[in-house]
FITORFI-908136 format. One record per residue (C-alpha): x, y, z. Coordinates in steps of 0.2 Angstrom, whole numbers, always signed. Example, Ala and Ser with C-alpha at 12.3 -4.5 7.8 and 13.67 -1.06 7.14 Angstrom:
+-------+-------+-------+
:    xx :    yy :    zz :
+-------+-------+-------+
:   +62 :   -22 :   +39 :
:   +68 :    -5 :   +36 :
+-------+-------+-------+
***
This chain:
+-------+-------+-------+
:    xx :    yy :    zz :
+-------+-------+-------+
:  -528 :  +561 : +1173 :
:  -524 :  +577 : +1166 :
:  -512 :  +581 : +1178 :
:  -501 :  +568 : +1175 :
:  -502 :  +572 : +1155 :
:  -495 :  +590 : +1163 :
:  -482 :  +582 : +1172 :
:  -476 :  +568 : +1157 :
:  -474 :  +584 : +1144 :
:  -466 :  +595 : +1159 :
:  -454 :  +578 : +1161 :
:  -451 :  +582 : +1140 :
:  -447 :  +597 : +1139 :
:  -433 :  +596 : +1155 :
:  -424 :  +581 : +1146 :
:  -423 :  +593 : +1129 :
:  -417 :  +607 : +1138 :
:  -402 :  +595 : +1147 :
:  -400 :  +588 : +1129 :
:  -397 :  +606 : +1122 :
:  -386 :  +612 : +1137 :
:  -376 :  +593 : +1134 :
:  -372 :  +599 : +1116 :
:  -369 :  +615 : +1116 :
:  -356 :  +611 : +1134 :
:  -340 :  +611 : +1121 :
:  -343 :  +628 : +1112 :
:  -350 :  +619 : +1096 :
:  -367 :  +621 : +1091 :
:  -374 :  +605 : +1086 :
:  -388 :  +609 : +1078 :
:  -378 :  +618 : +1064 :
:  -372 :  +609 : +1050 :
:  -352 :  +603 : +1046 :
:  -347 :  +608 : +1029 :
:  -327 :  +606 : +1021 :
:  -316 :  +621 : +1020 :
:  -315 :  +631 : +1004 :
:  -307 :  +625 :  +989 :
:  -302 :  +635 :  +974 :
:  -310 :  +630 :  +957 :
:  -310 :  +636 :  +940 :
:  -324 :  +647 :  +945 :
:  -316 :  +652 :  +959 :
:  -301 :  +666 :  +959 :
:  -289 :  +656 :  +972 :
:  -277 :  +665 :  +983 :
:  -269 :  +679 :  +978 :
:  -253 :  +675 :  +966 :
:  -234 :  +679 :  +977 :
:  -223 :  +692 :  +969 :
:  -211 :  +682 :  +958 :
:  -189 :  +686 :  +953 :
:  -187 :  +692 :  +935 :
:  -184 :  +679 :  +924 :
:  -165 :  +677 :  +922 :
:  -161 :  +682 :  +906 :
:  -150 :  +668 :  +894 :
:  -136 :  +667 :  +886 :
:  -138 :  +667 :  +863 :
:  -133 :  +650 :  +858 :
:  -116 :  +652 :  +852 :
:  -107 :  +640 :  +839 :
:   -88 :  +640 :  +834 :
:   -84 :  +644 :  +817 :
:   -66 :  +646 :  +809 :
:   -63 :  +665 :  +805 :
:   -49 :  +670 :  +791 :
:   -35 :  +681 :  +794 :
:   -21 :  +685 :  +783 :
:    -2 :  +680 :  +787 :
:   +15 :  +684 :  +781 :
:   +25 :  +668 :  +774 :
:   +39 :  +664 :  +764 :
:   +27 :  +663 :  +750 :
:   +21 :  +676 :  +752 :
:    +3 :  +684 :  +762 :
:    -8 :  +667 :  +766 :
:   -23 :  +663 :  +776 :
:   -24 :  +658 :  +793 :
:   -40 :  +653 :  +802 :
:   -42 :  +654 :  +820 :
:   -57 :  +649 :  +831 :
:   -73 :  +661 :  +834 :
:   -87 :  +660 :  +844 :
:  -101 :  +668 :  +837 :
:  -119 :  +668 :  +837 :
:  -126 :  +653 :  +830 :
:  -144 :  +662 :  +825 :
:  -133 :  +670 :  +810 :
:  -115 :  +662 :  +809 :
:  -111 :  +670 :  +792 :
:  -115 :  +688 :  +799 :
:  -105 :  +685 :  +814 :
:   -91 :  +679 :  +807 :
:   -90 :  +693 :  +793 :
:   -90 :  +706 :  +809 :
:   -75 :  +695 :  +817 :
:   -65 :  +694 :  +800 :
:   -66 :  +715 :  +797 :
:   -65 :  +717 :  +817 :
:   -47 :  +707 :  +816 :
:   -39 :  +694 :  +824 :
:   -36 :  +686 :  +843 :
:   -20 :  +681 :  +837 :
:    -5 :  +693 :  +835 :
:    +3 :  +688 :  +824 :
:   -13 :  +686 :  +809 :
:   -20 :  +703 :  +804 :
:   -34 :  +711 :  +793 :
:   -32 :  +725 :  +779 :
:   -54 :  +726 :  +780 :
:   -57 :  +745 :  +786 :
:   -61 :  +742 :  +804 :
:   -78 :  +752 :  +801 :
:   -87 :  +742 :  +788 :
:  -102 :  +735 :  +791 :
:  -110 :  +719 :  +786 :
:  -129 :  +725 :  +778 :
:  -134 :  +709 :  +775 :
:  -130 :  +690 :  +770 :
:  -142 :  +680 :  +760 :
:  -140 :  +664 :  +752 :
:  -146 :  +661 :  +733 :
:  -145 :  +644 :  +728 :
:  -125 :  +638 :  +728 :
:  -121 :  +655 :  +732 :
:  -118 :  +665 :  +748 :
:  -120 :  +683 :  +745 :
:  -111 :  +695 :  +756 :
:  -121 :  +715 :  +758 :
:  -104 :  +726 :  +765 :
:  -105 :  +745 :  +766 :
:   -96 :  +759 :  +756 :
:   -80 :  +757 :  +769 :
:   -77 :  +740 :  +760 :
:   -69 :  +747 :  +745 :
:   -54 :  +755 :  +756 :
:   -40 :  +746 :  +759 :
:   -22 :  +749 :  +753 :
:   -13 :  +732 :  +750 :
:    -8 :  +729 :  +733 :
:   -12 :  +717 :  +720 :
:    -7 :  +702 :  +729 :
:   -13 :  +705 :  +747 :
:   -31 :  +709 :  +737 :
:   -31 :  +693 :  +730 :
:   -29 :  +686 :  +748 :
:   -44 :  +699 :  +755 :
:   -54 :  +690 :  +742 :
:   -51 :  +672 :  +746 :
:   -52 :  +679 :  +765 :
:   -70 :  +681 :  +765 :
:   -75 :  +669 :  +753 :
:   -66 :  +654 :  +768 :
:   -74 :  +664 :  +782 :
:   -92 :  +666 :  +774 :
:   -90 :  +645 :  +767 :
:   -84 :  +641 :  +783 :
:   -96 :  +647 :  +795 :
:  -109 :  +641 :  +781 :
:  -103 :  +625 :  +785 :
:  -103 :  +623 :  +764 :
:   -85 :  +624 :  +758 :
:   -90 :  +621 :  +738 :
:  -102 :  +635 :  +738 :
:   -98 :  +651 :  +728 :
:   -97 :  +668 :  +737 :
:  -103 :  +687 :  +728 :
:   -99 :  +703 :  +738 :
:  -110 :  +716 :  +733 :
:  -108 :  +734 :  +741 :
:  -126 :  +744 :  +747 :
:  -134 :  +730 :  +739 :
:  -124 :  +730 :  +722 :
:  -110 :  +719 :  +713 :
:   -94 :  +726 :  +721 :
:   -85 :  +729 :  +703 :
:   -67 :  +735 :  +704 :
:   -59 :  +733 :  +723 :
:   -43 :  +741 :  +728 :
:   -36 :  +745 :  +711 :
:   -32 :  +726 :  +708 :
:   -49 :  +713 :  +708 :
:   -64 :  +715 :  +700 :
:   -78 :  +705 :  +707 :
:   -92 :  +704 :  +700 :
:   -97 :  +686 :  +699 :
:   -99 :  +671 :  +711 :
:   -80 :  +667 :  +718 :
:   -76 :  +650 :  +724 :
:   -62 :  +645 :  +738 :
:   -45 :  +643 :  +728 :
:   -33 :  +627 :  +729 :
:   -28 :  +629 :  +746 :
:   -11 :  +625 :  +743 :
:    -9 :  +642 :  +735 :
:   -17 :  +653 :  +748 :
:   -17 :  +646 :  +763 :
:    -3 :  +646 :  +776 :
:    +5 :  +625 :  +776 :
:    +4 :  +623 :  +795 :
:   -13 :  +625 :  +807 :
:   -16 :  +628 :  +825 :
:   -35 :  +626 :  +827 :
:   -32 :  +622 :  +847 :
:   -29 :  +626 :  +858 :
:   -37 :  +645 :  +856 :
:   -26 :  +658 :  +857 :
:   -24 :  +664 :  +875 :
:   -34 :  +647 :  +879 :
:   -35 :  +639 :  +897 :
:   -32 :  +622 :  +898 :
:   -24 :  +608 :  +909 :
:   -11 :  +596 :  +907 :
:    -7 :  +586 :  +895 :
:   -14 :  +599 :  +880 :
:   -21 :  +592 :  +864 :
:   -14 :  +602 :  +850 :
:   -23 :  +598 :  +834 :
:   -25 :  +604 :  +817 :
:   -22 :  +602 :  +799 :
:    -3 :  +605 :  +789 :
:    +2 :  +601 :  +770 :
:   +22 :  +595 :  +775 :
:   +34 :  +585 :  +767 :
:   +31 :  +570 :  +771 :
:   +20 :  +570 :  +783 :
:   +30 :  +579 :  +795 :
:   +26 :  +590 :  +808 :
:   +39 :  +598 :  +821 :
:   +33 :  +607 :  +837 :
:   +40 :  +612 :  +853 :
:   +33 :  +622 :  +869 :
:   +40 :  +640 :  +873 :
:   +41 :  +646 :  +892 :
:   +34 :  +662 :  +897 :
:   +54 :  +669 :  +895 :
:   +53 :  +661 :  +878 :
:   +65 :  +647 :  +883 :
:   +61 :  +631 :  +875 :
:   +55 :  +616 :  +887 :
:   +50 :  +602 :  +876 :
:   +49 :  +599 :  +858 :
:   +46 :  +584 :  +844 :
:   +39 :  +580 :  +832 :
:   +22 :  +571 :  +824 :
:   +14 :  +567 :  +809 :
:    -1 :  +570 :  +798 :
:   -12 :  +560 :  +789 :
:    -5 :  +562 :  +772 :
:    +8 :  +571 :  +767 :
:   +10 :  +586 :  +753 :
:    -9 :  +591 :  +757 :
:   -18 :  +597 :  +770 :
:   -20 :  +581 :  +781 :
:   -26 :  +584 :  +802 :
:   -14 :  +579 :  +816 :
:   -14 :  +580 :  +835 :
:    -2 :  +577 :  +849 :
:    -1 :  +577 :  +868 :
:   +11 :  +589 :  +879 :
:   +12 :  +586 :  +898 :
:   +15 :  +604 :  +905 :
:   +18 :  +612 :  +921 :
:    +5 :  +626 :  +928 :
:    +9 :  +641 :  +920 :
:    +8 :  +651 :  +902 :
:   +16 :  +645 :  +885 :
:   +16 :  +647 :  +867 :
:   +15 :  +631 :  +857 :
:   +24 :  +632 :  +840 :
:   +23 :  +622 :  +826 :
:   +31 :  +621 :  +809 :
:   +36 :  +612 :  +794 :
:   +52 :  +602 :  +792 :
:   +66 :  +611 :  +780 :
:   +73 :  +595 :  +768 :
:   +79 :  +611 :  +759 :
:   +91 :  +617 :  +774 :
:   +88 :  +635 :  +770 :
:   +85 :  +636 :  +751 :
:   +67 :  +635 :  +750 :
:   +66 :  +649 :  +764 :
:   +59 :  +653 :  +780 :
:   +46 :  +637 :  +785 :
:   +30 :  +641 :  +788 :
:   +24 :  +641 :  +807 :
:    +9 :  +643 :  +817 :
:    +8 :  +647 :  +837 :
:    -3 :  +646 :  +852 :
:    -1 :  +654 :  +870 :
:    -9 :  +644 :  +881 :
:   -12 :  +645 :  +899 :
:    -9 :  +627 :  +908 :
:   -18 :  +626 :  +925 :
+-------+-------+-------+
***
């Protein structure tokens, strides 16, 4: 009896063995527990972060505003605007800077010494107060081309306020300007004048001087002509004319807008635009404005 016990655990202990050689026949221990793979957690640092490019830096948002220049006429030196693109975090400032720096256009200049700078522009209430350094007060240009520098800054600094009613005061390291060029005195908040006396009567605002566009190109703008009536006509690059017409504005005898359409071949051109001369002569040189364009 007791050697068959013997033999029934001996008979045991053979099968566990085979069992334990069955399992382990694979290469995987089957007595040892499964568990999932890693995972990273709050509490866990994770893999190691991958270098990363430098962030590409952007561009300042830009806006455009309408910069004054001054222009010689038949009556006289007049303001003529042409389109800026400035830095729309401090418009105002920006603008100043492009109004002393000087124009695109050839034909508009600036009498502002080229190295003034612009300390500072604050606004208190209705009025737009402009900080210029001491290189404001030179400028050589007579009483009436004064008058002119005065309303120059007082459009540019409305304009890119986007608030033409609002008063303008120049003050010089932060006090009033006084006497100017041996012919202003400003000392108080100056408003834009009637723009029928300062302002040159025909406008290009685009095409941008020096602008690429394709065919047909928009002109547009504003013009104070008799009534209503606008000429234009397109200058090849050998100043030969190619097309020419006519268009109107919105109203006539005040500054009304107007656009027209050109079909144009690739190439570059100067668009020109004037008033119409009833007068046949006697009232003088009609005003003009011009573009040079590059059509594609």
């Amino acid at each position: 009896m007791r050697a068959q016990r013997r033999a029934a655990a001996l008979v045991v202990a053979l099968g566990t063995v085979v069992a334990v050689a069955a399992g382990c026949s694979d290469g995987t221990d089957a007595a040892a527990p499964t568990s999932a793979p890693p995972t990273t957690s709050a509490a866990s640092p994770g893999p190691s972060p991958t270098a990363s490019s430098p962030a590409t830096p952007t561009s300042p948002a830009t806006q455009t505003v309408m910069v004054s220049y001054l222009v010689d006429t038949r009556a006289g030196i007049r303001l003529a605007h042409e389109p800026r693109e400035v830095d729309a975090a401090d418009p105002v400032r920006a603008a100043v800077e492009a109004m002393i720096a000087g124009p695109v256009d050839p034909d508009y200049s600036t009498a502002w010494d080229p190295a003034t700078q612009v300390l500072g522009v604050t606004r208190d209430g209705s009025t737009i107060v402009v900080d210029l350094s001491e290189q404001a007060r030179t400028a050589s240009i007579g009483s009436e081309g004064a008058a002119r520098m005065v309303q120059q800054l007082v459009h540019t600094a409305t304009a890119a306020a986007d608030d033409p009613t609002a008063g303008v005061l120049l003050t010089i390291d932060g006090e009033p300007a006084g006497d100017l060029w041996g012919a202003v005195s400003w000392t108080e908040p100056i408003s834009r004048a009637d723009p029928l006396d300062v302002r040159q009567l025909v406008q290009i605002d685009t095409p941008a001087q020096g602008a690429t566009t394709s065919s047909p190109v928009t002109v547009a703008g504003d013009a104070a002509v008799f009534e209503a009536n606008l000429l234009w006509r397109v200058l090849d690059g050998s100043g030969a004319e190619v097309r020419s017409g006519f268009t109107t504005t919105a109203e006539g005898q005040t500054f009304a807008p107007y656009s027209f359409e050109v079909e144009l071949d690739p190439g570059t051109y100067t668009v020109v635009i004037s008033e119409s001369d009833p007068s046949d002569g006697a009232g003088g040189t009609p005003m003009t404005d011009s573009r040079t364009v590059v059509v594609q």
